[in-house]
N, C-alpha and C positions, 0 to 999 in steps of 0.2 A: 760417256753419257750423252744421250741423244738433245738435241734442243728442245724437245717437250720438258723433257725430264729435267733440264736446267730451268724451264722458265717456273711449272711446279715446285719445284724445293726454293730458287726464291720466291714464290705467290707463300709459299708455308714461312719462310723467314719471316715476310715482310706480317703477315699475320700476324704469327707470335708478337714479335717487336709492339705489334700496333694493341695486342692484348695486354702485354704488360708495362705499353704506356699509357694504357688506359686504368689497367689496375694501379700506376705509380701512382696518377693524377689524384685517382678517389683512397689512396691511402693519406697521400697528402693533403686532398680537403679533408680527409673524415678526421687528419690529426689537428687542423688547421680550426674544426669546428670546435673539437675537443680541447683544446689548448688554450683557443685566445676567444671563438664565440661564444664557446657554453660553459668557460671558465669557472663562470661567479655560480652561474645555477648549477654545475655540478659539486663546488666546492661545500654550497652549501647543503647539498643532499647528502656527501661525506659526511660533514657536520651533523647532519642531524642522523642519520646512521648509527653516528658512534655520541653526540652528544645530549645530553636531555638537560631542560632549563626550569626551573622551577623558580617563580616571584615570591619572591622574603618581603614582610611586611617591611613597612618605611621607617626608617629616624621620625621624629619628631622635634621640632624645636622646644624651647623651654620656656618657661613661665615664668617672670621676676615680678618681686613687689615692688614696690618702688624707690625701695632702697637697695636693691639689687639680692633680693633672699631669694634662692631658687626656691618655685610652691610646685612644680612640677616637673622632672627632667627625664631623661630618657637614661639607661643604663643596658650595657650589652650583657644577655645571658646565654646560658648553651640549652639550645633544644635535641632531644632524639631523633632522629627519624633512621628508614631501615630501608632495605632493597632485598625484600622477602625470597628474590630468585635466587638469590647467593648466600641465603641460610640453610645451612646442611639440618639443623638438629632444629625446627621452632621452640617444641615444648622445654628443653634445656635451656635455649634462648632466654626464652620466657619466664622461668623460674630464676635464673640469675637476676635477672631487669629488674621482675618485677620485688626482690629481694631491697634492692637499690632506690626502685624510683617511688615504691609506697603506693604501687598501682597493683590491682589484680592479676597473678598471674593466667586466669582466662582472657580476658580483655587484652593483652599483649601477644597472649601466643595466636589469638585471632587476627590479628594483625599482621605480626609474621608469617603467617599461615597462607597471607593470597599471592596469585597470581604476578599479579603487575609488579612493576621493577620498584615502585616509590610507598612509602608508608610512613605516616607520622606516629612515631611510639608516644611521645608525649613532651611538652613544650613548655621552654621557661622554666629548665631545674638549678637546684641550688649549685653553689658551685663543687661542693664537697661531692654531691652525687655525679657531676659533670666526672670530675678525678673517677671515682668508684669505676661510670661505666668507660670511662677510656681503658681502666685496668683490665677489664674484661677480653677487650682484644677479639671481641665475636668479630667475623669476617662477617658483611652486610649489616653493622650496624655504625652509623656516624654521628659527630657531634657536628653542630651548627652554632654559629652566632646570631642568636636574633634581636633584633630594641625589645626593651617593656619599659613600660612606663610607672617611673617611681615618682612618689607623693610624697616627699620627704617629713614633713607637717603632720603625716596622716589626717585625721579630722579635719583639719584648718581650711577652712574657707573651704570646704569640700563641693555646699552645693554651687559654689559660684565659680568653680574651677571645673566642676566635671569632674568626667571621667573617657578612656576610650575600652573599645573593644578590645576583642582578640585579633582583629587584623588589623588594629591601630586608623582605626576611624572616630573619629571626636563623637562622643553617642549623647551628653548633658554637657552645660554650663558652657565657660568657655572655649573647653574642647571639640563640642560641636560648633560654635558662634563660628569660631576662628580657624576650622580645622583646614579649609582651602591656603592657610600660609602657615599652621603650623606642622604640615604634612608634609615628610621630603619625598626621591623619588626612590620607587623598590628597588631592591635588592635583587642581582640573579644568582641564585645557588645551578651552578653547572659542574656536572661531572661525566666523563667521559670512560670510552675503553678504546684498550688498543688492539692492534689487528686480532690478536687474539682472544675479543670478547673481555679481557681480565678489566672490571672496574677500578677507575683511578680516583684517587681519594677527590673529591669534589671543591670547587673554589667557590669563591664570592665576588662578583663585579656587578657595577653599576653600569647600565644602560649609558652607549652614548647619545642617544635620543634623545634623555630626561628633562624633565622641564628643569624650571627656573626652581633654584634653591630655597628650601626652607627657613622660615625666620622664627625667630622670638619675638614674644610678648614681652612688654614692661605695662606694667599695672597701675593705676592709682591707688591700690590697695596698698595700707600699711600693715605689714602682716604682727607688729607690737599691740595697735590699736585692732585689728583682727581675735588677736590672742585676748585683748581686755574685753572688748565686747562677747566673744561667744564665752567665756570663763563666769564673767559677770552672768549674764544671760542663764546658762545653764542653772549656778547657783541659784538662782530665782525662779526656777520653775522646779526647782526641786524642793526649793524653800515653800513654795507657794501651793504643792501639789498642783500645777499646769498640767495641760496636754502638751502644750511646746510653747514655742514663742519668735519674736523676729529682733532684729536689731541694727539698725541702719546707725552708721556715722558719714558726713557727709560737710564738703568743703561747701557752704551755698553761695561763695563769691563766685566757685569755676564748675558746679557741677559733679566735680570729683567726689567720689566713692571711695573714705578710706577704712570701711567698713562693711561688711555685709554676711551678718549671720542669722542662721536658722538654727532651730534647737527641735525635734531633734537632728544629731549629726549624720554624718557617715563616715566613714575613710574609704578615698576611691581607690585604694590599693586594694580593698575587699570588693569590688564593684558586682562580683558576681552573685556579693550575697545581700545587697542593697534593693532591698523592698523599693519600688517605684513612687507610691505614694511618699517615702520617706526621703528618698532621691529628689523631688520637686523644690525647685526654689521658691519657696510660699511667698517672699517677699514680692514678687514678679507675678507667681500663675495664682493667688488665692486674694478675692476679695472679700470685703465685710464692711457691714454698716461701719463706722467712724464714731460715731456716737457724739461726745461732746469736743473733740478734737477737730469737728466741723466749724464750729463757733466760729475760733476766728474769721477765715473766708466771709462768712456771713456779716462779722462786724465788721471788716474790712472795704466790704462791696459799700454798706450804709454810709462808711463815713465817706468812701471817695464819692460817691451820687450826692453826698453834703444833707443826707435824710434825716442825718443824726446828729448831736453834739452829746461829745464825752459827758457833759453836765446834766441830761437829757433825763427827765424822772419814769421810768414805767410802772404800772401799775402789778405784779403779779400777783395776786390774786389769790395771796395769802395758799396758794398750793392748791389752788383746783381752778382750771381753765376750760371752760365745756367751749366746741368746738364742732358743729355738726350734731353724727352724734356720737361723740368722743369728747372723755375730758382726759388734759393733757395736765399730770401730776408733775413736780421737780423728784428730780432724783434723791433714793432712799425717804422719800415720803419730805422732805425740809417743804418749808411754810417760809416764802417771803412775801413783804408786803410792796414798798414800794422802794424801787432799786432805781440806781442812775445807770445808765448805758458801761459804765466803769465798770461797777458794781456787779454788773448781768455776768460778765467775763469771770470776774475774782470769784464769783462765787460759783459759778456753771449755773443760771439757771436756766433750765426747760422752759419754762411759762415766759421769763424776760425775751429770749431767744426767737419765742414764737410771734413776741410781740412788734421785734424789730424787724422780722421776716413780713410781719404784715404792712410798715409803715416803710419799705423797699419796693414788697412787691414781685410775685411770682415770676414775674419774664427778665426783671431786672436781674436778681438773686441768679435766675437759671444761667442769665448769661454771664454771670463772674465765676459759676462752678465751672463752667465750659472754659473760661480764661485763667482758673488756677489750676485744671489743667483736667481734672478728673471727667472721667467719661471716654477718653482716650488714651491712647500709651504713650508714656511717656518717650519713648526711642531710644530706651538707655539699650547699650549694644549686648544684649543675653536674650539667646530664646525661651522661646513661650510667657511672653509677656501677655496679660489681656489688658482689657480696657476699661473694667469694673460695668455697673449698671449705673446708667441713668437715663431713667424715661425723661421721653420727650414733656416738655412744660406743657405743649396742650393736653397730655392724659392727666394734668394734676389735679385734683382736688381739693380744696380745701383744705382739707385734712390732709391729704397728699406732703401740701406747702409748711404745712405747721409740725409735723413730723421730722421731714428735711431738716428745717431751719435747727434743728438739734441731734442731727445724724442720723436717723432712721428713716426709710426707706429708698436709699443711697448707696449703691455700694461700690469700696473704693480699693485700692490696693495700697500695701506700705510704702511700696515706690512714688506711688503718686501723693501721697500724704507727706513724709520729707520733701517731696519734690516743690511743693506747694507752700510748706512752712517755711523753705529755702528762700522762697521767692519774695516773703515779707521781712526775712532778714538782710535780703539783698539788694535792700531799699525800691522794691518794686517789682525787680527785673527776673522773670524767671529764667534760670538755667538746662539746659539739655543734662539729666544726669548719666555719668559714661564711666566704665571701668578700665579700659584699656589707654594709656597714654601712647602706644606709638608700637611700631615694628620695630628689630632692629636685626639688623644680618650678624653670619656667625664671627665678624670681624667688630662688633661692635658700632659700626655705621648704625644711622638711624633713616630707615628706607621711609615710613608713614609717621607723620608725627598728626595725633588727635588733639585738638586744641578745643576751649572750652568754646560752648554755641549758645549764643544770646536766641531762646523761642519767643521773647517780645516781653515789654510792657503790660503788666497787669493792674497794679495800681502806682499811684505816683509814688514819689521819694517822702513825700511830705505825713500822706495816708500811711505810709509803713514804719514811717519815724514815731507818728500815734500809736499804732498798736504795739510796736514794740512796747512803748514805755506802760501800757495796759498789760500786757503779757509780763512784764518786768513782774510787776505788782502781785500778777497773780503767785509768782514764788515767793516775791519778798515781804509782802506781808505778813505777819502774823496770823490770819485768818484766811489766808490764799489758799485754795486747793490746791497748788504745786507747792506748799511750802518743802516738801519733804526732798525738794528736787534742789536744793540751794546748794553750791560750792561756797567755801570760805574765800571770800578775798574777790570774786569775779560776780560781776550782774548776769543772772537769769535769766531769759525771759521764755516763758512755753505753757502751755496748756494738760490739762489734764482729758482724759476719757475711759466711760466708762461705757460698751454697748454692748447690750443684750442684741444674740444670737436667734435667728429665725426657730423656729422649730416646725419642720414640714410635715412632720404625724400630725400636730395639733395645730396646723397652722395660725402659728400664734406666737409672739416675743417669747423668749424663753426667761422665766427671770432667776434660772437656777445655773444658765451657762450664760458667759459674758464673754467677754476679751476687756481687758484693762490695755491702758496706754497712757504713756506722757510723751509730749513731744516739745523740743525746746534747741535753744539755740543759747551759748554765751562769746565772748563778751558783750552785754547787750549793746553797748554803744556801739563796736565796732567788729560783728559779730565773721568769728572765722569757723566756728565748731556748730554743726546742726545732730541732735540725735533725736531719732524715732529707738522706744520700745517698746513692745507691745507681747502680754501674755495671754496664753488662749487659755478659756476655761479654767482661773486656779480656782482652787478650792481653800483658799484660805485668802482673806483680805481684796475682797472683791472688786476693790476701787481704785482706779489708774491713780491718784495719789498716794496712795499709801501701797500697793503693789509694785508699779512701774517706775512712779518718782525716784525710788533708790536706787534703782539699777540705773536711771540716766545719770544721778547724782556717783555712782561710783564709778563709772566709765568714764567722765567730765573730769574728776577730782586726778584720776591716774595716769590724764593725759596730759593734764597740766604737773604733775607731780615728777612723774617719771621719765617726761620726753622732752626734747629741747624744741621749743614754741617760742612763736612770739608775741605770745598774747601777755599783755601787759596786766599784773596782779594789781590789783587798790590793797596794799595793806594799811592795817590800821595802823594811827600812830606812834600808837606804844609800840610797835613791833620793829626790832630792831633787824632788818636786812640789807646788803650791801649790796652796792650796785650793781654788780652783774645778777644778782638776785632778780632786779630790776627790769632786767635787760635779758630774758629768755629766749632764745633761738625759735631760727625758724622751724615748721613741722610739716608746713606744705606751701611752695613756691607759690602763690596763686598769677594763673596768667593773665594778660590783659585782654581786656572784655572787648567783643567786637563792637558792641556800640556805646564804650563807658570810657573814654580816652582824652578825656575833657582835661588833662594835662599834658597831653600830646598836641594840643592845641597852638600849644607855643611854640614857637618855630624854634624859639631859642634855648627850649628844656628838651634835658634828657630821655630821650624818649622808655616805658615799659618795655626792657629785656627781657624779664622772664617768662619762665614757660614756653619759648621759643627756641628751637632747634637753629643749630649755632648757622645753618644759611639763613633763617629766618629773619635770625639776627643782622647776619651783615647784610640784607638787604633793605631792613628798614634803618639802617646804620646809615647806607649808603644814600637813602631818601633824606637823610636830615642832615646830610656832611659831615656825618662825626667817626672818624677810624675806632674797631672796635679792639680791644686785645683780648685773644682768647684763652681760656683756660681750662682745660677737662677736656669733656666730652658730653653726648649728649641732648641733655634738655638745661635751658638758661635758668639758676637757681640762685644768683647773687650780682649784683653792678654794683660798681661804684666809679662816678655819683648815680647818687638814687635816682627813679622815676621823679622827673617834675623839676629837676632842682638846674639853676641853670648850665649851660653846657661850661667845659672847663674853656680856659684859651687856647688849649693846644686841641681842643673839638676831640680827645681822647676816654675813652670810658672802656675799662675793663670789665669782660663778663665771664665769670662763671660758670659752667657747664657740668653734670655730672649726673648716671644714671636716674643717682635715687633721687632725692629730694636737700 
């Protein structure tokens, strides 16, 4: 071989060599790319190749009363769903299914019938049809776990508890209010295939992304006193031939809510078949004139402005009071002549009413409505709350003021009406009313604790001490228009009403539809139970005394009768009971008030535990140097030694804790 010919074959060696260290290098980046750069993004184009993800609606947390009754919980069901590409036979499909799940078999084999790999045949079945179609063994059809939400209660407290959807979104009550902490996080239904396309039966996992965990509600609602009022309630507008009716019970020391029904019901386990109109919480979104259940506010405002004395003579006008040009009658036509300011109350009159309105004064009057609270909402935590009507004092009239001053053209909501009566039982001080007492996580910890909220000063201690013992009267007399509202053994005190209904065809009072109401509060010295009732339109016994009185008189009677309180009975002499007769338990912790703590004053008494979530507690433990011992869990619902009483020597006080009450 000549020298060209050796330098050639190696110019071709060295070539080659340098071609497939060229091909080495870019097999080794492109394995280098594949391997460790585009790892994650080719892994997950696998994944999604072979896997498909589908979001399962949320867990929900649960709903306690406050003595720990679940009113709402979540339970897991099996729903269907199908992967129509891997159904050989639909219409056979479909005739099985639809044998089982009580659904049409057109509407099923439509479904199996499409294209795409994913189809919901139908969702949330019993568990027996769960069995059925597992027995079936169709290839493309599977069971799922999904939450629904159960109502254990059905009825019970329905419009105050809601209801959710079908994708487990709070849609009424407190399922809407609340639904940003009683919402956990979705669910992924994934299921995969292997190299050879064959579907694998599909899992269930939770996102590692997901937010923060879902909690429970604890309630101030007593769902016993729940049970008594809508029972009671019902009965009496079935008795009375009503449209419906409302029924508030209420703590007016803390604002608490251990009551809240509407009549009529729902059950939101049927949510789907719940009329909207029937779904509203009336107590919250419907106002109406007040009618004589205004009175008090209006004797309240007179006596604190000192316009008035209880002894005070009016003249009315033997039943016709001309006005403009209006004469203003008493209610059912009564004829009084000359009343004292006592007397205007005990007896409802129109004409007295109108006359203490005049010797207060329109701007005065308008601004004690505005501070017992009506004309705005009250902020109790439920949606769709209004604010009722009240025109501004400059559109008023004459006639306007004279009207008012005996509840007509006014209009107010049940909430704000309790809300209001709360606030002269509560020697002045109105309360924020609230239903929910606190979060608490799925371990029992208490993440939000609601405490009761002082909205201010409306009249003195001294003004509310007066009309209490006026409102006492009007039940416990003889001739009081609440007499029908009387407990055995406990003081009364409340008012009666009676208001006719607008009529906008005729625009004109209607004096054939009313609403009846009594509202009252015991024990009147030392007052822990407030009830509002009120019936709409009955057709028999048209008068908040004689309609409404009994129902606050049987809800009052069954809660002292049948629950352990600590409202102390007056029996009478002859009655022979034994002391822990005497001595009835507590029924609601009441907590201590942000600005009523005039026994915390003393450096050297015990300070108000209750109603305080057990840090609460040791922190203002640790403000007054006294070690606390704990016990339960919680919200604080017992100490000893009591509030006020002086500290022990060893600066020790045990406090009790425990969901409910």
């Amino acid at each position: 071989m000549n020298g060209d010919a050796r330098k050639w074959l190696k110019f071709r060696i060295a070539t080659l060599l340098a071609f497939f260290l060229v091909l080495l290098i870019a097999l080794a980046s492109r394995a280098f790319q594949l391997q460790i750069l585009s790892n994650k993004e080719l892994k997950a184009l696998a994944e999604k190749q072979h896997t498909q993800t589908l979001l399962l609606q949320p867990d929900r947390g649960i709903i306690f009363d406050r003595n720990g009754e679940k009113l709402a919980a979540t339970i897991m069901v099996d729903s269907v769903f199908a992967d129509p590409t891997k159904i050989e036979n639909p219409a056979e499909a479909a005739e099985r299914l639809a044998a089982i799940l009580q659904v049409d078999r057109t509407v099923i084999q439509k479904k199996l019938s499409g294209t795409k790999n994913f189809s919901w045949v139908t969702r949330r079945i019993a568990p027996e049809q769960a069995r059925l179609v597992q027995e079936l063994r169709i290839d493309g059809i599977f069971l799922v776990k999904e939450p629904k939400r159960f109502y254990p209660s059905g009825e019970l407290a329905g419009h105050l508890i809601g209801f959710v959807g079908l994708d487990a979104t709070g849609l009424e009550g407190l399922e809407l209010k609340y639904d940003h902490y009683l919402k956990g996080p979705p669910e992924k239904l994934l299921w995969t295939r292997d190299a050879k396309g064959k579907r694998l039966y599909p899992r269930v996992e939770i996102p590692k992304a997901a937010p923060r965990e879902n909690y429970n509600l604890v309630l101030t609602i007593d769902n016993r006193i729940q049970h008594l009022a809508e029972s009671h309630l019902k009965s009496a507008v079935k008795a009375k031939g009503a449209k419906g009716g409302f029924a508030i019970v209420m703590d007016p020391r803390t604002g608490e809510i251990l009551a809240l029904a509407n009549e009529m019901g729902f059950d939101p386990n049927l949510f789907s078949a719940v009329n909207p109109a029937t779904g509203k919480n009336k107590v919250i979104t419907d106002s109406f004139d007040p009618g004589s259940t205004f009175k008090p506010f209006l004797a309240a405002a007179a006596l604190e402005e000192g316009v008035v004395k209880e002894t005070d003579i009016f003249n009315c006008e033997d039943g016709h009071y001309a006005i403009a040009n209006r004469v203003i009658h008493e209610a059912n036509r009564k004829r009084h002549g000359a009343l004292s300011f006592h007397d205007i109350l005990k007896y409802s009159s129109n004409i007295g009413a109108v006359k203490i309105g005049e010797r207060l004064g329109k701007e005065k009057f308008y601004q004690y409505i505005r501070k017992f609270g009506f004309g705005e909402k009250t902020g109790i935590d439920l949606p769709g709350e209004v604010s009722g009507i009240l025109r501004p004092v400059e559109k008023w009239t004459r006639v306007d003021a004279a009207t008012v001053a005996f509840g007509q053209g006014v209009s107010v909501t049940a909430i704000q009406l309790i809300t209001a009566l709360s606030t002269i039982a509560n020697q002045g001080v109105m309360m924020k009313p609230f239903v929910v007492r606190g979060l608490m996580d799925r371990k029992g910890n208490v993440v939000q604790s609601y405490r009761p909220t002082v909205v201010r000063r409306v009249i003195s201690a001294q003004t509310a001490t007066r009309m209490t013992a006026i409102l006492t009267d009007v039940v416990g007399a003889e001739d009081g228009t609440g007499k029908q509202a009387r407990i055995a053994n406990v003081a009364v005190a409340g008012k009666t009403g009676t208001s006719q209904k607008f009529d906008f065809s005729r625009r004109a009072y209607s004096t054939e539809r009313v609403k009846t109401s009594f509202m009252g509060f015991f024990p009147a010295e030392n007052p822990q139970i407030a009830i509002l009732v009120i019936l709409d339109e009955p057709q028999r016994d048209k008068w908040g005394g004689v309609a409404a009185a009994p129902v606050f008189r049987n809800i009052g009677e069954q809660i002292l009768n049948r629950f352990k309180t600590n409202i102390r009975v007056n029996f009478a002499p002859d009655e022979e009971k034994t002391a822990d007769d005497m001595k009835l338990r507590l029924i609601s912790a009441p907590a201590p008030l942000a600005n009523q703590t005039a026994l915390e004053g003393d450096e050297a008494a015990v300070p108000d535990f209750r109603g305080m979530t057990i840090r609460d507690a040791l922190r203002k433990a640790k403000e007054k140097g006294i070690e606390v011992r704990v016990i339960g869990s919680g919200w604080a619902t017992a100490q000893q030694p009591a509030a006020g009483l002086p500290a022990p020597e060893n600066r020790l006080c045990t406090v009790t804790f425990s969901m409910g009450s």
